[in-house]
Steps between C-alpha positions, in 0.01 A plus 500: 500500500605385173151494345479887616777564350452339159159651468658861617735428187239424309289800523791752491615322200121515351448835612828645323461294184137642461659852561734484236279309270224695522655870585429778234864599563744323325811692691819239487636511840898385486462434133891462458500307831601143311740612321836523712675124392513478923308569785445484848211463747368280815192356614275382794272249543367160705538166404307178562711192520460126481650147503389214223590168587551134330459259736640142483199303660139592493439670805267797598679872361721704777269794485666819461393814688581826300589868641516822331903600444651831389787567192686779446713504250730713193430512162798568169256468161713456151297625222587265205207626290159696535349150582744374686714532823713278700503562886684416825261503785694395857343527774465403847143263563374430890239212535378245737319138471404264695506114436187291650546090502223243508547274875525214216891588425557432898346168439675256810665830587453701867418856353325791647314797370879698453594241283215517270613907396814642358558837438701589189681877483641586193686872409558436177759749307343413139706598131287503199560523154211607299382552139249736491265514219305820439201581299527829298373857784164598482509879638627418830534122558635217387410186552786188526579186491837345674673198613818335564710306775644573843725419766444582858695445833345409807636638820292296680529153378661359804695261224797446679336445885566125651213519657180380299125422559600280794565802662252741357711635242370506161762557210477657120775533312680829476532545112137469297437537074165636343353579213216786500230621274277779556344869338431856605465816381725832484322814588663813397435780771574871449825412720619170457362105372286322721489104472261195649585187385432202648761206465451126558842309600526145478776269684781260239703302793381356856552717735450227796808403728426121616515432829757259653258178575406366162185434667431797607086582474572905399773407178448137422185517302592813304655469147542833431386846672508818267447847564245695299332807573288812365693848511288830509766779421424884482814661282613843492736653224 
């Protein structure tokens, strides 16, 4: 699903860049449209999310399996200069993964094959602060650079639950810090701007709740477990 997507971005993207490249016409559509100091808009899009861990002892990875999540979010853009903007992008981000252990962390352990799995929800409400960096419009489109740090809230960290791994609950804390990086381009359309971009969003604190048992074979090898993730956002202003 993702790789659909991202090449369905990618054409559209190719196919309206060669349009507006390439066009006879060289009509400005919205040509005053950057201008206000503020505006508004909101996007759509999926997201692909992942876990990176450090692990104390060497012992084989905890494989992560990845799913295809949806964002939908608002957008407020400050115009500080024709090159640059600084934006507020919350928004609410749905994903699922799912942890896979190697039998060696159950090592003198009774396990079975439930034990070996852990499913991890997470419904994150995510607050970015971006600088965006813009080249100079080319008939219709501009392309952009951007970047900058977030916060985001997870409503389903199960943080604060007394029950752990022992009894098939696996925790994340509730509050999570980013940076991001990423590009796209602005399309102006006859009626308003249309904007890919595609993000990249990389976890700054552990987001892993220990279990109670100091020994326990799903938290006592890990050092640290950070979120990061690929974003594939379709904006509309």
């Amino acid at each position: 699903m993702k790789k659909i997507v991202a090449l369905i971005l990618l054409c559209s993207t190719i196919q309206l860049a060669n349009a507006q490249l390439f066009s006879r016409e060289k009509i400005l559509n919205n040509e005053n449209f950057d201008k206000p100091f503020l505006s508004w808009g909101y996007f759509l899009g999926f997201n692909s999310y992942d876990f990176n861990f450090d692990y104390k002892t060497d012992k084989p990875d905890i494989l992560v399996t990845k799913s295809t999540g949806f964002n939908v979010g608002l957008i407020g853009n400050m115009r500080i200069n024709d090159y640059l903007d600084l934006r507020l992008e919350p928004g609410l981000y749905i994903t699922n993964r799912e942890l896979t252990y190697h039998p060696s962390y159950f090592n003198g352990m009774e396990f079975n094959d439930s034990d070996l799995t852990r499913e991890v929800k997470s419904t994150y409400v995510h607050f970015p602060l971006l600088v965006k960096f813009s080249a100079k419009r080319l008939n219709n489109f501009k392309p952009f650079l951007l970047g900058g740090v977030s916060t985001a809230i997870n409503l389903s960290s199960n943080e604060k639950n007394p029950e752990d791994n022992s009894n098939g609950q696996f925790r994340t804390k509730k509050n999570v810090f980013f940076y991001e990086i990423g590009f796209g381009i602005d399309f102006y359309l006859y009626y308003f701007k249309f904007t890919p971009s595609i993000r990249g969003v990389f976890g700054l604190n552990d987001e892993l709740v220990r279990d109670v048992d100091p020994n326990s074979p799903w938290t006592s090898n890990i050092e640290s477990m950070k979120t990061r993730g690929v974003f594939i956002n379709f904006t509309f202003q």
